[in-house]
Structure formats: structure tokens, C-alpha cells
Backbone bond lengths (Angstrom), bond angles and torsions (degrees), N, CA, C in turn:
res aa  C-N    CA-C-N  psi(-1)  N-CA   C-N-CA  omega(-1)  CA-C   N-CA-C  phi
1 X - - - 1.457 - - 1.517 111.25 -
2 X 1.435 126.24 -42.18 1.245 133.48 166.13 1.405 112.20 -47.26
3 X 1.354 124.55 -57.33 1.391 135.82 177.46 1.535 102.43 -40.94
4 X 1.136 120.64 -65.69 1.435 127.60 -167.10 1.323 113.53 -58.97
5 X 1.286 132.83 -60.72 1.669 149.97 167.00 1.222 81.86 -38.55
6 X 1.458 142.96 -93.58 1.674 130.70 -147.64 1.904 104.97 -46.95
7 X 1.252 92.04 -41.44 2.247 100.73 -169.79 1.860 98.31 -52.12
8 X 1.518 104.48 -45.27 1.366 117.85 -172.97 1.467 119.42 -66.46
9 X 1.622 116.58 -20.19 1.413 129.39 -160.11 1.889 84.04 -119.02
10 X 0.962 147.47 -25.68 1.473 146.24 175.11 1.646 102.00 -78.16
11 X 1.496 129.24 -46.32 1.158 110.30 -170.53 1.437 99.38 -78.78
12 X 1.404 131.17 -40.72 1.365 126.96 -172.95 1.787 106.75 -57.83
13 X 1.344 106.90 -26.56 1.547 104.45 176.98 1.272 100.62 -46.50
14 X 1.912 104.08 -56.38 1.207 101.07 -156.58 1.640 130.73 -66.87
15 X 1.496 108.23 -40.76 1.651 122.48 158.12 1.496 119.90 -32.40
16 X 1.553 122.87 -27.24 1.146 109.02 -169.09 1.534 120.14 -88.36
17 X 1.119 118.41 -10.07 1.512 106.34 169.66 1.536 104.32 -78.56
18 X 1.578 129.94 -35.26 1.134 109.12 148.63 1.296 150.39 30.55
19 X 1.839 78.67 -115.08 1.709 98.96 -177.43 1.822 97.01 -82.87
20 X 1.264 119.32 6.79 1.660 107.04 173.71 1.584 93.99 -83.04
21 X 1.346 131.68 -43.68 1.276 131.38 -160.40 1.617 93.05 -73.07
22 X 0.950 114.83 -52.91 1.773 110.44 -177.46 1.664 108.49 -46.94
23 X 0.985 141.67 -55.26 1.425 161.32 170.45 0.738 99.97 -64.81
24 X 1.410 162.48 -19.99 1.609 146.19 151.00 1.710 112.47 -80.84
25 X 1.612 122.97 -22.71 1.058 128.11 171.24 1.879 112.04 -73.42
26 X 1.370 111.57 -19.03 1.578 122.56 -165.68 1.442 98.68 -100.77
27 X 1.056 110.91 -29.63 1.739 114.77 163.18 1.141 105.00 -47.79
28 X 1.632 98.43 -80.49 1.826 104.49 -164.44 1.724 114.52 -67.21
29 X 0.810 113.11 18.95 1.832 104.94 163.24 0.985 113.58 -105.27
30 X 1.388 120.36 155.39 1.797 110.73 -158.10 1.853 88.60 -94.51
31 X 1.469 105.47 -169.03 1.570 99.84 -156.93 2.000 81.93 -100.68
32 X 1.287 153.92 -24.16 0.943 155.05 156.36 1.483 115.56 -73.86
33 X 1.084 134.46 -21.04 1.678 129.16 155.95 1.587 119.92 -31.16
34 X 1.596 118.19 126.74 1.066 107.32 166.62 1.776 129.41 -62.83
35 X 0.957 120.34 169.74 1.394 115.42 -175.95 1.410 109.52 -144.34
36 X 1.521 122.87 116.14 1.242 146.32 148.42 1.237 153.89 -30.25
37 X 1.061 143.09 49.39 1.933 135.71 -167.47 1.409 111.66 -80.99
38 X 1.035 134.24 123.87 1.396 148.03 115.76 1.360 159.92 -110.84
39 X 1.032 119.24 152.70 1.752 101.73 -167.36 1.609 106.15 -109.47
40 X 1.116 93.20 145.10 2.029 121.91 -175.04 1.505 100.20 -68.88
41 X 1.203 124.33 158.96 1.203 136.47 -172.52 1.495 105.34 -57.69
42 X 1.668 99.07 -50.87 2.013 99.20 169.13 1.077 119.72 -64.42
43 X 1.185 134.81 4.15 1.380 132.56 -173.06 1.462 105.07 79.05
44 X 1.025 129.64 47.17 1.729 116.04 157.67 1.243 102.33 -104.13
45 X 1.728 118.86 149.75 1.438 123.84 178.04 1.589 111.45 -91.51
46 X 0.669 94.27 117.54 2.171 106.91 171.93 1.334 123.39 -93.11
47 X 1.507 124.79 116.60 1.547 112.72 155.70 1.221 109.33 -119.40
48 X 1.759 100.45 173.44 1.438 102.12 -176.27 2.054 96.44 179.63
49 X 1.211 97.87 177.45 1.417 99.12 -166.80 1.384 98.15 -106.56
50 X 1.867 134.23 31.96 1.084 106.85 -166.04 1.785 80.20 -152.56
51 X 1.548 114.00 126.00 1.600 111.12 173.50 1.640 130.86 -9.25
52 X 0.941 127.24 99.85 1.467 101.13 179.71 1.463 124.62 -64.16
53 X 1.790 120.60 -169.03 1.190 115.82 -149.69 1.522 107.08 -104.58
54 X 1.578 103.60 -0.12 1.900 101.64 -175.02 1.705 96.38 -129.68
55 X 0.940 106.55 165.01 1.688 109.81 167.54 1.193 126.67 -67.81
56 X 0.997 127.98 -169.51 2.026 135.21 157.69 1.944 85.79 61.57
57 X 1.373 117.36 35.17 1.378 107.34 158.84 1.894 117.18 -102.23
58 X 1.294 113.57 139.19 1.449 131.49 172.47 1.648 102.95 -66.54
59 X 1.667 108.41 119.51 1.181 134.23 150.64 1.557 131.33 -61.72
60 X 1.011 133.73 104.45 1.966 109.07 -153.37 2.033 71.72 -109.30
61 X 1.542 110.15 124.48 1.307 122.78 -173.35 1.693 96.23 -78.20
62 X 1.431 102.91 154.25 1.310 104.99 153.19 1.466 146.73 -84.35
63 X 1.288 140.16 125.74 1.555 130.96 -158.87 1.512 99.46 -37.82
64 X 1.463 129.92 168.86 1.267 147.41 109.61 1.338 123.60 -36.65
65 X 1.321 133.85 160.48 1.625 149.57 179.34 1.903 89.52 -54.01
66 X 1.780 87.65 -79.06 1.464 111.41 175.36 1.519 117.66 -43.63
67 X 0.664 130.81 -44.41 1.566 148.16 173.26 1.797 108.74 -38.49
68 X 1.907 81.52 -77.92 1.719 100.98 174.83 1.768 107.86 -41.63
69 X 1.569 108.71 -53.94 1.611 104.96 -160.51 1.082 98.11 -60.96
70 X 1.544 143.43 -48.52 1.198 143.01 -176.66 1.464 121.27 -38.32
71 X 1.195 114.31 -70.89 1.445 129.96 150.65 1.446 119.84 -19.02
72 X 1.890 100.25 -31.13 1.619 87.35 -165.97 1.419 113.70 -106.07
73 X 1.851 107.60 9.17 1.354 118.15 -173.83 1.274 104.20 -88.82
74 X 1.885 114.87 155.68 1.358 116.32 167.25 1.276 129.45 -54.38
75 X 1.504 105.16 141.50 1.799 92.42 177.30 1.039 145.85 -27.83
76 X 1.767 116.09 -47.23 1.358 127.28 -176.14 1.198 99.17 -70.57
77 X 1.573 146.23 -32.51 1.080 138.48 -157.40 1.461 93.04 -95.04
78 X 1.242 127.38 -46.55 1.501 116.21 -164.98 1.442 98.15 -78.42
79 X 0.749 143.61 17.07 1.466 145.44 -136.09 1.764 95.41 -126.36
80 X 1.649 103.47 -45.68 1.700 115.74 -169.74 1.513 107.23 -104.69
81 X 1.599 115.35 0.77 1.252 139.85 159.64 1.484 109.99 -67.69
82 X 1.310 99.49 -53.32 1.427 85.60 -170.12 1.928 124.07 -88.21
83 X 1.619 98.45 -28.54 1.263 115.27 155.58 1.561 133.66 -40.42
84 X 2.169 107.46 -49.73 1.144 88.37 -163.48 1.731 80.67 -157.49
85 X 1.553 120.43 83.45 1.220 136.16 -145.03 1.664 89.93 -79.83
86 X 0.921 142.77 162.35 1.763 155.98 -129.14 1.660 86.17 -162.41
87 X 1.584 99.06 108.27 1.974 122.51 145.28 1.244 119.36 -99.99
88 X 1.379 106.47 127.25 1.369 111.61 151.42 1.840 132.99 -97.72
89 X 1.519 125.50 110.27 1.041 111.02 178.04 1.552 126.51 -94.60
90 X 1.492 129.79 106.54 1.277 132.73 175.60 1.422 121.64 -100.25
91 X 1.554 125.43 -169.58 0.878 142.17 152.07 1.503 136.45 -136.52
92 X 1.376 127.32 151.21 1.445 115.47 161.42 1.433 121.88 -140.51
93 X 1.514 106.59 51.60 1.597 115.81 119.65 1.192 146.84 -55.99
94 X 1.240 110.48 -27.60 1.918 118.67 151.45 0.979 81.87 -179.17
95 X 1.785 69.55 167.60 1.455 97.85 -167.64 1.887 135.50 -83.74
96 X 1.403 85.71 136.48 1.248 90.14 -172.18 1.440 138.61 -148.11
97 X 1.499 94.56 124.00 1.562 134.58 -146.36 1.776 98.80 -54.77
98 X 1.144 124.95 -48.49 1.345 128.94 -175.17 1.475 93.24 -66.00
99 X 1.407 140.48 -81.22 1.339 136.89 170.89 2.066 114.46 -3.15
100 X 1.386 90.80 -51.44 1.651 88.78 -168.32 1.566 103.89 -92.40
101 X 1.429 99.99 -1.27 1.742 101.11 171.09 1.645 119.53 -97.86
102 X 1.388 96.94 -8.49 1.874 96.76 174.43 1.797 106.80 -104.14
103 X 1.708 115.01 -17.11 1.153 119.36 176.84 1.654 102.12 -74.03
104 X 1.111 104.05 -40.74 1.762 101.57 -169.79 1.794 103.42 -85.08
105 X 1.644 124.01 0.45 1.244 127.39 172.46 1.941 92.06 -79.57
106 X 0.944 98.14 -70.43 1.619 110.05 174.55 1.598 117.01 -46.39
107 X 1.322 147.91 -40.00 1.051 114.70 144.43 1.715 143.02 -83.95
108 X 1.009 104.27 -1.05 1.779 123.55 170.26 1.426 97.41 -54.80
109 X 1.622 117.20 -61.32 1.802 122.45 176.02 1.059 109.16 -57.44
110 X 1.355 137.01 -29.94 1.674 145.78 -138.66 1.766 102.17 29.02
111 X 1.215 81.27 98.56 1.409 106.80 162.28 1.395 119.22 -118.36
112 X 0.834 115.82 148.26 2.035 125.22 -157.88 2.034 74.23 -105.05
113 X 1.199 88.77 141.04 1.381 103.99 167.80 1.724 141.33 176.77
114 X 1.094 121.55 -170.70 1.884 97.47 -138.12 1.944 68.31 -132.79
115 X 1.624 119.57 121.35 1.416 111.17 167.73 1.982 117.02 -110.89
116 X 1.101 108.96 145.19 1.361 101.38 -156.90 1.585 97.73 -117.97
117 X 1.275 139.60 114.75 1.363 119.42 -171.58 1.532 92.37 -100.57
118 X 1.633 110.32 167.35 1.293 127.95 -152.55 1.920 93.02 -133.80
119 X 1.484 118.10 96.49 1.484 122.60 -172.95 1.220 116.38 -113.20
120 X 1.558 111.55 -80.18 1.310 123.20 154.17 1.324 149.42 -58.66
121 X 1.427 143.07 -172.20 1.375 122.67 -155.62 1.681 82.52 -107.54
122 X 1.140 135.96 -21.86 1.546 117.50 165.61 1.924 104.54 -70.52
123 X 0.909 116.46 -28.82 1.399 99.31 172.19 1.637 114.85 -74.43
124 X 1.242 118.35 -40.75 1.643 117.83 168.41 1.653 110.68 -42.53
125 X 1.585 106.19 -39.56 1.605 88.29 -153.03 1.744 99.44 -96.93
126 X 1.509 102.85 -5.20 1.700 105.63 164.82 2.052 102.87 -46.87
127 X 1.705 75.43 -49.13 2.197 82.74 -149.04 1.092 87.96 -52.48
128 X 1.558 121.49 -66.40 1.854 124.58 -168.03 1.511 109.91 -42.28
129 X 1.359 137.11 -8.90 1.241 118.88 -174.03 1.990 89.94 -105.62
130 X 1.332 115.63 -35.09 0.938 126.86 147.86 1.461 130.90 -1.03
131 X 1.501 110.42 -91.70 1.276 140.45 172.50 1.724 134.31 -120.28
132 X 1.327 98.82 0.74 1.584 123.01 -174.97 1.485 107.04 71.07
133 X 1.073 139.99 -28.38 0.932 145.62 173.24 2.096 141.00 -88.54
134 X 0.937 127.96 -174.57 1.420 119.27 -179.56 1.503 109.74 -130.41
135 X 1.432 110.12 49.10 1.662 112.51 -164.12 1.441 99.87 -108.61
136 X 1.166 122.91 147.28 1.727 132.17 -169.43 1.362 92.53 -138.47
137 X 1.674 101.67 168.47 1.549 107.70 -59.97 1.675 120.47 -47.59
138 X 1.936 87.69 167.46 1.877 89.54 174.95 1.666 91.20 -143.72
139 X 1.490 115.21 142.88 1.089 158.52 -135.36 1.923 100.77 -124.31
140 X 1.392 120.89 101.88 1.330 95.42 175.44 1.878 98.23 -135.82
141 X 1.553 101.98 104.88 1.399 105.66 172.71 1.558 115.41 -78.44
142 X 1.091 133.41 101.56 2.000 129.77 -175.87 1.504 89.70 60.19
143 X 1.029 124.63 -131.95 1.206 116.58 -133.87 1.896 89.69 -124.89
144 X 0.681 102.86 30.97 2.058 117.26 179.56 1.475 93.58 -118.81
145 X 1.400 109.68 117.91 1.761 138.18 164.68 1.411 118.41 -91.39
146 X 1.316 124.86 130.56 1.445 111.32 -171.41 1.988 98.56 -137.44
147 X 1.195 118.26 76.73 1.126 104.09 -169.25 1.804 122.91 -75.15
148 X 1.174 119.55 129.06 1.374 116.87 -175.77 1.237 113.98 108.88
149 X 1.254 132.45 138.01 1.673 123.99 -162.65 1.549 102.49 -84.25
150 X 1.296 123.72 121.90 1.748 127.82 162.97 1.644 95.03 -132.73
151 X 1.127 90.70 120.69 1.706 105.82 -173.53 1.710 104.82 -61.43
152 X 1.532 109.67 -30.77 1.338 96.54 -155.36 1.672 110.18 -106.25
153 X 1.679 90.98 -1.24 1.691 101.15 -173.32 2.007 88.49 -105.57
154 X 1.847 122.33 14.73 1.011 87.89 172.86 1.620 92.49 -114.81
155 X 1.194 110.38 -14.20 1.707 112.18 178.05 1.792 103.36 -53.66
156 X 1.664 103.19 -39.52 1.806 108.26 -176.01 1.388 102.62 -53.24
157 X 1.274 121.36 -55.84 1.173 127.86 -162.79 1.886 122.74 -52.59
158 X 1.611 94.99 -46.67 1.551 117.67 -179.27 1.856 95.00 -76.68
159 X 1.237 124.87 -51.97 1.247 109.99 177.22 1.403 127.81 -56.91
160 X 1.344 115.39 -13.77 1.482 128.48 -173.40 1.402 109.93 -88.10
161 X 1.547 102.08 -42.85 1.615 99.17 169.09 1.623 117.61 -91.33
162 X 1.338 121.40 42.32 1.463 133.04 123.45 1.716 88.61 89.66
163 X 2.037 107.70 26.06 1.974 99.24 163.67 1.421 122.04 -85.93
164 X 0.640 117.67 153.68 1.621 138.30 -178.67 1.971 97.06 -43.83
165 X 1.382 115.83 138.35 1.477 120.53 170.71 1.623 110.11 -67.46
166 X 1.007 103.77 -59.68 1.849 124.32 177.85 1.684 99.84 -79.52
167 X 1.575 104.53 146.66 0.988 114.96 146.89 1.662 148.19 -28.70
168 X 0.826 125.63 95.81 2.035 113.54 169.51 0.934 132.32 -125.47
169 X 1.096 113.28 46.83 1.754 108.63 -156.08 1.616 81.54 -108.26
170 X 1.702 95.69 144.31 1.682 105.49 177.28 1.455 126.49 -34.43
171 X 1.256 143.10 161.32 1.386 126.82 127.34 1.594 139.25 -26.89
172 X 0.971 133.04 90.95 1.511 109.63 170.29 1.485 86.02 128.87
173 X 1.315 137.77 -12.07 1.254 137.63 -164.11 1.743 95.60 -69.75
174 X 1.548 118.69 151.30 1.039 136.48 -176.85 1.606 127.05 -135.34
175 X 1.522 108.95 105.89 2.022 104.25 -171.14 1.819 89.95 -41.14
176 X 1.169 87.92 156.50 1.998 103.62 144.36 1.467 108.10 -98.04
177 X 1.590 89.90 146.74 1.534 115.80 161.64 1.189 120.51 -22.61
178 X 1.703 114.07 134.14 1.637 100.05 169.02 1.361 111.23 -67.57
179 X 1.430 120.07 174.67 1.427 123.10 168.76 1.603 116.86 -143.64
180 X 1.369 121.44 143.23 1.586 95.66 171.91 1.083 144.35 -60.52
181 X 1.302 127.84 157.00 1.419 111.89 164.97 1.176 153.76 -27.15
182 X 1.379 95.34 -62.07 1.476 116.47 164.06 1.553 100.23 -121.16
183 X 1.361 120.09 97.37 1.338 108.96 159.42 1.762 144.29 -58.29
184 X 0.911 111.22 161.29 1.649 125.09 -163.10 1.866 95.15 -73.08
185 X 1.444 127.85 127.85 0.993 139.89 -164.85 1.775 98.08 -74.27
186 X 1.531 132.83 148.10 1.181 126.48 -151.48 1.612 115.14 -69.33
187 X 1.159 145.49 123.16 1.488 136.16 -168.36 1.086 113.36 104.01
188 X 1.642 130.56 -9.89 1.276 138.71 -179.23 1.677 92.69 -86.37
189 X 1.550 114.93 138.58 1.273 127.58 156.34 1.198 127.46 -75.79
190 X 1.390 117.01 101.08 1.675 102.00 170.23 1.761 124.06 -81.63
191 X 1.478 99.49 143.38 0.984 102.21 -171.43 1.927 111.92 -89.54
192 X 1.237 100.95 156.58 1.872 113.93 -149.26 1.641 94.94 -63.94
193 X 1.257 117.00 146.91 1.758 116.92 -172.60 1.528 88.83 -98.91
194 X 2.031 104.38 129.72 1.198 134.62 179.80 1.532 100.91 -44.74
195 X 1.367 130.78 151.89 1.267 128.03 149.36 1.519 116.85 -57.71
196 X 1.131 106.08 160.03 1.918 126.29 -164.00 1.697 88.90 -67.40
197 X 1.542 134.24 -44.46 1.512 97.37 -170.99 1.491 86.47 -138.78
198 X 1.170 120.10 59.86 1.856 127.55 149.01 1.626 106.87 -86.03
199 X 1.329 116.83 143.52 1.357 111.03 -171.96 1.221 107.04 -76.02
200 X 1.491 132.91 148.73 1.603 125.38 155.44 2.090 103.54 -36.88
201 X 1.785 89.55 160.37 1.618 102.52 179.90 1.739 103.47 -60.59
202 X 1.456 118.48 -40.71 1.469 114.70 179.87 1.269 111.06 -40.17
203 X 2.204 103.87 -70.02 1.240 110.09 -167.81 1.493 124.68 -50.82
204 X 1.573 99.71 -32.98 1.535 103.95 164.28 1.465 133.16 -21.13
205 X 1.637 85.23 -77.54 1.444 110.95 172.71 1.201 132.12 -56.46
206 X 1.228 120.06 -17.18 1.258 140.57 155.05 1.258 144.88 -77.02
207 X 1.457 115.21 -8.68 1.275 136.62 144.09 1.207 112.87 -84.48
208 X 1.639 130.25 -37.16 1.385 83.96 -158.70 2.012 91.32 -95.93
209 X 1.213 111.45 30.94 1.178 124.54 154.45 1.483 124.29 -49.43
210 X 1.282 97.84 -72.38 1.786 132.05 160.36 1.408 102.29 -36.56
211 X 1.343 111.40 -43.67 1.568 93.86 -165.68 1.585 111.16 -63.98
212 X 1.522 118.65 -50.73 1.060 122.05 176.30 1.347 145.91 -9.80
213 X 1.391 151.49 115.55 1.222 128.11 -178.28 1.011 102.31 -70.75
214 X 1.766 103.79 147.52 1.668 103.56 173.64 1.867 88.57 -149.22
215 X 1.450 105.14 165.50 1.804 98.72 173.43 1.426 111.03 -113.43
216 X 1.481 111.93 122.84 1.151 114.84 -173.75 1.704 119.80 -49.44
217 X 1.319 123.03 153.19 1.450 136.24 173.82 1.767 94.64 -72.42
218 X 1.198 86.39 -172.94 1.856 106.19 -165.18 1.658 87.23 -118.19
219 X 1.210 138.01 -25.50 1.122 139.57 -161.90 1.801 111.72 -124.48
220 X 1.457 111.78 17.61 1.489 131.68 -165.80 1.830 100.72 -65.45
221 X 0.720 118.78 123.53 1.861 126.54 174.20 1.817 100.46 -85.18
222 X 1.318 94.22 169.16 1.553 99.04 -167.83 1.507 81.98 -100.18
223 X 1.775 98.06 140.61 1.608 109.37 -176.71 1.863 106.75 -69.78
224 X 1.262 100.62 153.81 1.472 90.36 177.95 1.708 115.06 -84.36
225 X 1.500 110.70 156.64 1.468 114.77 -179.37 1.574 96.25 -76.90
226 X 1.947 83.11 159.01 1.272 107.56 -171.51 1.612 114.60 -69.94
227 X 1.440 123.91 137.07 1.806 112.74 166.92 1.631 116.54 -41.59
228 X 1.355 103.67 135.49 1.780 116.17 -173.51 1.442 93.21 -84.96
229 X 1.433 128.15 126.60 1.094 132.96 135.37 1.711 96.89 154.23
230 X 1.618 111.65 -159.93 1.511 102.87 -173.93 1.715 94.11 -130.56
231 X 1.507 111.77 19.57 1.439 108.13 -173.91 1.570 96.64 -98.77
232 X 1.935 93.81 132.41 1.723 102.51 172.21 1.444 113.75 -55.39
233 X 1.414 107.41 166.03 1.697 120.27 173.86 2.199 100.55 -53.37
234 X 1.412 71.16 119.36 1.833 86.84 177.88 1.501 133.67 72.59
235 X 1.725 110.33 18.87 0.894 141.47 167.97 1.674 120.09 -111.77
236 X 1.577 116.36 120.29 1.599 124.14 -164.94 1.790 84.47 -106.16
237 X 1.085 112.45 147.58 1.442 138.32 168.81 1.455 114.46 -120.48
């Protein structure tokens, strides 16, 4: 028994410069550095943050932003993330009140989620193939569409695909960017999205139409009133 305890306390001698050299090498790599494996002709395994010296070596990639947060959510939540991933479809052609009432439903739960704004006429004809329709916002948990904000038919929806009631999403966690619908093919310029209550170029032009002096006719009709609401031509709120 003596024999053995010393054999057991000699090899561990020996391991420890080792795993000290490994742990001083995991220090000095930065936490975004790529990282390297390959094996030596004898078969020893090598890493390091710098290409190795033969081919047919494994790259171990670095996470994504998105990637990392994922990774860093609780099971149950990443769990109905990955099952039954949560869209949001908006707009900002005007403003609109249901839009900031299903976004602020969605982070109150903390729900991880992907928002798609709806601008152009390739983004219109995404939604219409979408949902057949041009109704904002729309809500798509996995493969369940919910167009139009109902608070309580969208809580059904997220509870059905098995998310958390309460909040959990880490500290420090961060939405992503909206994006369009249908994005602009690569090299195409997009053009800058109007502010929420600048008039379209028509309506523009059409005031300062109005402004103009002009002398009324003898036979002049009363102009018609303006459409009630803040939803663009062919857009339901």
C-alpha cells in the first residue's frame, strides 16, 4: 500500500507543471481569440491562438454575440427558443400604438425575439404571402400567426409553445436590431426610413399646395376630410 501512494504522489508530481502550463496558456488568450488544435506527428495535441504549421488542422470557431446569448439562457427558455423561435412584424411609417404594445408584451415576459419591420412594397408582399393580409402588428410563435395585437391570444400562443410565464433572460442580455422584411439584395442602396410623423413626399406637396393663394370658383365643392387614423394607404392597425 505504501508502494502505491508514493507511484500515485510521483506521477501527480509529474502532471503538475502540466496542467500549470495549460492554465497559464488559457490566461493569456484573449476571451475572443481564435483557437487552434493540432496534433504533432507523435500524436501530442497542441493549441494555441496562432495557425498551425501542417494542414488537415481543426479550427474551434468563435461564438457569435447571438450565439453566446443563446447559450447563456436557461434551459426552459432556450429550450422554446429553439423549438418555436418568436417574430415580430412592425412598421415605421407611423406610428403605431399596437406595434409598441406587443413589443412591450414581449419584453415584460422576456422573450428573445427576431423583429421584422414592414416598409416597402417587397416588405408588404412578404406579409401578404405571410398572412394574406396587411394588418400590423403580426406575431409568429413556430409556425402559429397571430395577426393584430390581442394581448391575451398572444400570451396563449407563447404559453403553448412551452415559454417561461416570468421573465429569465440573463443580465446584460440584448434584443437584436430590427431588420426588414424582405431585405435589399447586396449592393442595393437603401433608402433612409422617413421619420414616424414627417408627411409622405405627396402629402408634402400637397400642403404646401394649400398654402398657396388661389381665388376661389363660384362652383368650388367642400374639400373632402382627411382619413382618421395614423395607418398608411393599405395598412390596418
Amino acid at each position: 500500500m505504501e508502494n502505491r501512494h508514493q507511484g500515485g504522489g510521483r506521477r501527480g508530481r509529474r502532471m503538475l507543471p502540466v496542467l500549470l502550463l495549460l492554465a497559464a496558456f488559457a490566461a493569456s488568450v484573449p476571451a475572443a481569440a481564435q483557437v487552434y488544435k493540432w496534433t504533432d506527428a507523435k500524436g501530442t495535441v497542441h493549441y494555441g491562438d496562432t495557425p498551425p504549421p501542417q494542414r488537415g488542422a481543426s479550427q474551434l470557431r468563435t461564438p457569435s454575440r447571438e450565439e453566446g446569448q443563446a447559450a447563456a439562457l436557461p434551459y426552459e427558455l432556450a429550450r422554446a427558443v429553439k423549438a418555436s423561435p418568436v417574430t415580430l412584424y412592425t412598421t415605421v411609417l407611423a406610428p403605431c400604438a399596437a406595434c409598441d404594445q406587443g413589443r412591450a408584451l414581449l419584453r415584460a415576459r422576456g422573450i428573445p425575439y427576431t423583429e421584422k419591420t414592414v416598409n416597402t412594397d417587397d416588405d408588404k408582399e412578404q406579409l401578404r404571402q405571410l398572412t394574406g393580409k396587411l394588418e400590423l402588428p403580426v406575431l409568429v410563435v413556430g409556425s402559429r400567426r397571430i395577426a393584430g395585437f390581442e394581448g391575451a391570444a398572444w400570451q396563449d400562443a407563447l404559453s403553448a409553445a412551452a415559454y417561461p410565464r416570468s421573465a429569465q433572460l440573463p443580465p446584460g442580455y440584448r434584443q437584436a436590431a430590427p431588420q426588414a422584411a424582405a431585405p435589399a439584395p447586396a449592393g442595393v442602396p437603401v433608402p433612409p426610413a422617413r421619420e414616424q410623423n414627417a408627411p409622405a413626399p405627396d402629402e408634402a406637396a400637397a400642403r404646401a399646395a394649400e398654402q398657396q393663394p388661389r381665388r376661389p370658383s363660384a362652383r368650388e365643392t367642400t374639400p373632402a376630410k382627411p382619413p382618421t387614423g395614423n395607418a398608411p394607404p393599405g395598412f390596418q392597425f
